[in-house]
N, C-alpha and C positions, 0 to 999 in steps of 0.2 A: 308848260302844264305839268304838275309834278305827277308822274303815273303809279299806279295801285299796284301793290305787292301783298305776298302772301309767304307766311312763314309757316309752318306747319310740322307737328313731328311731337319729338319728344320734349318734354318737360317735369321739372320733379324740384325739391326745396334743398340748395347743397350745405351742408353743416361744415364749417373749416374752423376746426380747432387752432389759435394762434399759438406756437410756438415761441419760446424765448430763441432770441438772437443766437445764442449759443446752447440748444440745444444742442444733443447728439445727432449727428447726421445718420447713422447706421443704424437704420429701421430693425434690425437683429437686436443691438442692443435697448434702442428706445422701448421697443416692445415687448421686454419681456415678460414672462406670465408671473404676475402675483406684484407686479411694480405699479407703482404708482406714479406717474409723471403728470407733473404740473402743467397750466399752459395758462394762457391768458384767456380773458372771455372769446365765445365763439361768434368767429364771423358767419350770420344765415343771409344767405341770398339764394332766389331762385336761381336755378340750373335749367341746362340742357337746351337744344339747339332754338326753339321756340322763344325761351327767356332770352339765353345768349347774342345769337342772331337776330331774333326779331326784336328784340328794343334796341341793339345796336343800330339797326338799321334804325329804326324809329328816332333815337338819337338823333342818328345823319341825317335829318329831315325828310324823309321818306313817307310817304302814305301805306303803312303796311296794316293788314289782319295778319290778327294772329291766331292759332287755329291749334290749342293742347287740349289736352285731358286731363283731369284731376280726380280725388273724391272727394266726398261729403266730410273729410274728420278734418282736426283741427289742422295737419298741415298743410290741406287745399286752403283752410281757411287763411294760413300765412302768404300761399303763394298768390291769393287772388287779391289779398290787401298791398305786395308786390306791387302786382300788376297794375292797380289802380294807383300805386301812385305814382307809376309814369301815366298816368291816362290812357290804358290798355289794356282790354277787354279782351275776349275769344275763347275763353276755358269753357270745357264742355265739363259738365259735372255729370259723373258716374255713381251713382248710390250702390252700385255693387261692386265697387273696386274700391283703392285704398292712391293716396298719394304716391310718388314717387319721392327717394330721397335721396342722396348720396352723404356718406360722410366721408369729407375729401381728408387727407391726412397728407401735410406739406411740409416738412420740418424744413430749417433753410439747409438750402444748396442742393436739395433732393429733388427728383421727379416727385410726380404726385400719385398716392395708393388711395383708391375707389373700392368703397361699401356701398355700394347701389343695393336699392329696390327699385324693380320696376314698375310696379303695382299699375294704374291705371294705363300706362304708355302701353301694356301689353294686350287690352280690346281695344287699340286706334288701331279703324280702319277707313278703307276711300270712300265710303260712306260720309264718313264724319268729314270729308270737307265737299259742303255745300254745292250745288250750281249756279247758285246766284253769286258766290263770295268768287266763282272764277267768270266773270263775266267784267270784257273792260281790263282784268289784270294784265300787268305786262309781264310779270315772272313770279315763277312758285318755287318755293323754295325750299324744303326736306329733309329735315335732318334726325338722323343714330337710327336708322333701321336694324341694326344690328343687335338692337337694347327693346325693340319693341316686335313682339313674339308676330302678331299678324301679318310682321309685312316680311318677313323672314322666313316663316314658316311655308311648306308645299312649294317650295323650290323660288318663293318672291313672288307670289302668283298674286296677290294682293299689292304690293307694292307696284310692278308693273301695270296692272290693272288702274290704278292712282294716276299712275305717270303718262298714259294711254288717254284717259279720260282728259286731263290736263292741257296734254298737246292737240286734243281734236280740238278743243276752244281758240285755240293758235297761241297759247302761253306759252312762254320760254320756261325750261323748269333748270331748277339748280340742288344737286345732291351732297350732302354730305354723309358723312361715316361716323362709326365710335369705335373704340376699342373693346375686347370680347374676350370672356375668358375662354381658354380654350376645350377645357373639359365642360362647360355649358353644352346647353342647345345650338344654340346661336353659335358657338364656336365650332359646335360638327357639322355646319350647316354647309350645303356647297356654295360657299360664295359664288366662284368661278359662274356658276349655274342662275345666280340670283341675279349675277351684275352683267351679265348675258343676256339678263330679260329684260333689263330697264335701261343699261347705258343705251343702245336706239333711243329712246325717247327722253335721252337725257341732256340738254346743254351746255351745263356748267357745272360739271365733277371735281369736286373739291376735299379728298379723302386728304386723312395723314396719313405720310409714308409708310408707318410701324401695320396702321390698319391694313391699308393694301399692300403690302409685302407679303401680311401672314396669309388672305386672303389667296391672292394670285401667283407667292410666287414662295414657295416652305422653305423652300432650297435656298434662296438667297439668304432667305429668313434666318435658318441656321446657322448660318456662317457668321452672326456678328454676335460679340460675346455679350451674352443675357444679365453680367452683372455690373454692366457698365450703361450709361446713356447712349440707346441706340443713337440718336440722334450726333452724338459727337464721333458716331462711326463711319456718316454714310458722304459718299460721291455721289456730286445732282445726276454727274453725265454715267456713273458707273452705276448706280444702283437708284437712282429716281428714273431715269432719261426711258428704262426696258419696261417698266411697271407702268410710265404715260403710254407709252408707245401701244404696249396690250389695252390699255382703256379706250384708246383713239379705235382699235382693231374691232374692240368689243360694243362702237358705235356714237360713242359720246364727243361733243364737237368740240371742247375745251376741255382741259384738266390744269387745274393746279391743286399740285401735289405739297402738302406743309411738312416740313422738313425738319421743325424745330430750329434749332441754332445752326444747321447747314442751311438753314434760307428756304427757300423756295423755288420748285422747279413749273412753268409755265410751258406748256405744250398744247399747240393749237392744230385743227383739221384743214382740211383744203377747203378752197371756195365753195364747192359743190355742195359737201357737206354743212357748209355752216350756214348755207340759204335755211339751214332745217331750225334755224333757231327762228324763224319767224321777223315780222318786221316789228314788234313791240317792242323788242330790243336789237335795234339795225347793228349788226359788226360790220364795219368797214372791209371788207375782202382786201383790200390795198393795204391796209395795217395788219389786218389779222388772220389772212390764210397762212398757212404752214409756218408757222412761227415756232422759235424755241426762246424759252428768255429764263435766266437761271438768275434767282432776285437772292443776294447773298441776306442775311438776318442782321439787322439793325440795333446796336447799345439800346439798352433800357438806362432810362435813368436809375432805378433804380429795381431790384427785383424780390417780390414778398411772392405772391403765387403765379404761377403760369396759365391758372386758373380761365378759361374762360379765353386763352388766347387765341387760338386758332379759328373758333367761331366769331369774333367780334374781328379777325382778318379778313374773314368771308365776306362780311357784313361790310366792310369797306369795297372791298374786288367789286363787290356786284353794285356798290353806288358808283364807285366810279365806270364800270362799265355801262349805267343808266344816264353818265353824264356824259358817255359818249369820249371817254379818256383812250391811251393809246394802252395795248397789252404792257407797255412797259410801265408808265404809269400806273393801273392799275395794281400790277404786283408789287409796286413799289409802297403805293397808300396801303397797301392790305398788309406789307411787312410791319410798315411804320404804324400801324392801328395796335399790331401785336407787340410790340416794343412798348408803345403806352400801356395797353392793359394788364401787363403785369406792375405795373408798378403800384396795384392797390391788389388786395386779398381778392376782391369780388371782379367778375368781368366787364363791369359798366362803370365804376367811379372813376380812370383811370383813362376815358377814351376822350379824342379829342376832334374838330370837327375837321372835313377833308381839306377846310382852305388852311386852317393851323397846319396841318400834316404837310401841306403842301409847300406853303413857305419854308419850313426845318429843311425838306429834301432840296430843296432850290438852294440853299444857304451851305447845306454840308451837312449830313448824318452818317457819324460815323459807325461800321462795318464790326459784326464779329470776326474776322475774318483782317486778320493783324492790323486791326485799329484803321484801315485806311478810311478817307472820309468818301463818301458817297454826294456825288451833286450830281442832281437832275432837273433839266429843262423840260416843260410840259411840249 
């Protein structure tokens, strides 16, 4: 019986400019004031965790609501004609708010720079998901609190409140993060303080690295050089392995932690604790108490944006952990999901289904991490 899922959070319309092959890599020079730089037409696709994750999952053959906000101007009107054409419903329209948008800006071989508005994501609150829409589900799932003012704002007292209501229904809930600027609201916010109040009532904690370092941990934070891809600086066991360990502290019963090109770091709670996920999504105690699984990052065929990768990884972890997959598996499909979705601009042309992904690991997929080939038995 295929069970009911619910994606919720943020959602907005992302604009990605295509660059030429050879463009300039160095956004200093790309961008400079009074230049004109060419590009190809723009790629539009819905953003953010709602879009991202929840038609990913839907993809993966999953029964999900999906549960955003929008407003009434023409770029709800893009994100809802989106929506309908995967056959996917759930946008709340706000007449007094504005869409949200990003303009993601990718030139090749660069990380990606974000021109967000937040516009409507900034009145969702645990209002806006229903009682009846959590009734039956077996996992809720939450994403970029960080980008939506309500659930961030008076130390996460709304957000918690969300997560609280969630778990009295016996739903399994699953969180993700965003990135923040640091002189924002949201970046003087006290994390430490916000994720205090919701990891308890959280299952399945799925930040990037970069998010929860600046979050929980400033000091580490500053030590890796700001003009290079963090991501090509970090050790799972030396600087993911301290940042799971404080999530596990701070009450949440799984974490994996996305690491970009260092992989993936997978840390799990003891049995006690992970009774607390409910039995709508049964963990095996025997496979999944006290685990540590450190999932190295998987060759892309090819690489246009990054766009979109780490939530359509999400989108995988938690179908295979609905199929009842082992931790190692699942960090394995949720690498390999990220591997495909960069290989297209947008995060959903690019993704493939978990028995595709399954057969590649079985056969050999080869590693960032000096080309060795990676084979796995389920």
């Amino acid at each position: 019986m295929q069970r009911k899922l619910i994606c919720a959070g943020h959602v907005c319309l992302d604009i990605t400019p295509v660059f030429a092959p050879d463009a300039e890599s160095d956004f200093a020079s790309l961008l400079t004031p009074g230049r004109l730089v060419h590009t190809g037409a723009a790629d539009i696709h819905t953003g953010g965790s709602v879009a991202n994750t929840g038609l990913a999952l839907k993809l993966l053959g999953n029964d999900v609501t999906l549960l955003g906000k929008i407003g009434t101007d023409a770029f709800g009107s893009i994100v809802k004609s989106i929506f309908a054409s995967y056959d996917a419903g759930g946008l709340i329209e706000d007449r007094s708010a504005t869409t949200s948008y990003s303009v993601v800006l990718a030139p090749p071989g660069q990380d990606r720079v974000f021109l967000h508005h937040p516009g409507a994501n900034d009145t969702f609150s645990s209002a806006d998901v229903p009682e009846d829409a959590l009734k039956n589900a077996a996992l809720f799932h939450f994403g970029y609190p960080p980008i939506m003012r309500r659930m961030y704002e008076n130390g996460g007292a709304e957000l918690a409140t969300l997560f609280r209501r969630v778990k009295a229904h016996g739903v399994a809930t699953g969180l993700d993060l965003a990135a923040v600027d640091p002189d924002s609201d949201a970046g003087r916010a006290d994390w430490e303080r916000i994720l205090s109040a919701v990891l308890p009532d959280t299952d399945f904690f799925m930040p990037s690295f970069e998010e929860l370092c600046r979050m929980l941990d400033r000091e580490r934070y500053a030590r890796f050089d700001p003009h290079a891809d963090i991501t090509e600086q970090i050790d799972l066991l030396r600087d993911a392995k301290p940042l799971a360990e404080r999530a596990l502290d701070l009450g949440c019963r799984v974490v994996l932690i996305k690491c970009g090109v260092a992989g993936m770091y997978l840390r799990t709670a003891d049995r006690v604790a992970l009774q607390k996920t409910g039995n709508r999504v049964a963990l095996d105690p025997a496979h999944w108490a006290d685990r540590e699984i450190l999932q190295p990052c998987l060759c892309a065929d090819r690489v246009l944006s990054g766009t979109g990768a780490g939530d359509t990884s999400i989108a995988a972890f938690l179908t295979a952990v609905l199929n009842g997959c082992s931790p190692e598996w699942c960090a394995a499909l949720a690498a390999a999901e990220g591997a495909c979705c960069v290989t297209e601009y947008d995060a959903l042309s690019g993704l493939l289904p978990l028995t595709a992904l399954s057969e590649r690991l079985k056969k050999g997929w080869k590693t960032m991490k000096q080309g060795e080939l990676q084979c796995l038995s389920i």
